[in-house]
N, C-alpha and C positions, 0 to 999 in steps of 0.2 A: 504494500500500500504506500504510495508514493508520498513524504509528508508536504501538508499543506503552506503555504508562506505566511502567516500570518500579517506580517511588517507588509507586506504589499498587498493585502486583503483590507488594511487598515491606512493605511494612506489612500488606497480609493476610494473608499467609503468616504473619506473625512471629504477628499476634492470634491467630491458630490455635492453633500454636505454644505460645506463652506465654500461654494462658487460663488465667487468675487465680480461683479462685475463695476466699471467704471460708472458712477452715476452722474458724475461732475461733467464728463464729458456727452453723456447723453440729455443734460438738462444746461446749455449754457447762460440761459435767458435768466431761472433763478439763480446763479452766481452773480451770476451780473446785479440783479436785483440785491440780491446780502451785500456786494461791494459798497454799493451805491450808499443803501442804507445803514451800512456803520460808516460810510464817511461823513454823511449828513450828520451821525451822530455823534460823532469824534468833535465836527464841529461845534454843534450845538454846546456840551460838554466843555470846550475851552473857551467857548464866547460866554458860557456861565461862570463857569473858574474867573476869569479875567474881571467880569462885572465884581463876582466876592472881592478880588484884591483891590482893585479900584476902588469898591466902597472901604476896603479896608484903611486903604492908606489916604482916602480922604476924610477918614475918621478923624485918623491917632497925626493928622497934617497939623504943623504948629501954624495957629493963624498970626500974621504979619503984622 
């Protein structure tokens, strides 16, 4: 009785299994879109930041 390979019985299964495919490349329109909208929000984000320090340092500003 010829013995069986296990290790190569078990790596096919898994390739089955866990078949990979590229989703970034088959959907380029929603990347596009995530790009966009964390840049939008990167900006928003340091146009708020900026507004805090502005108001900060026209707090604690010595007036003249």
């Amino acid at each position: 009785m010829p013995a069986i390979n296990h290790a190569l019985i078990a790596r096919e299964s898994f390739s089955n299994i866990a078949a990979r495919s590229n989703w970034a490349s088959r959907e380029p329109g929603v990347i596009v879109v995530f790009c966009i909208v964390f840049v939008v929000g990167v900006g928003l984000l340091s146009l708020w930041i900026s507004k805090c320090i502005a108001a900060r340092r026209a707090k604690t500003a010595i007036p003249a």
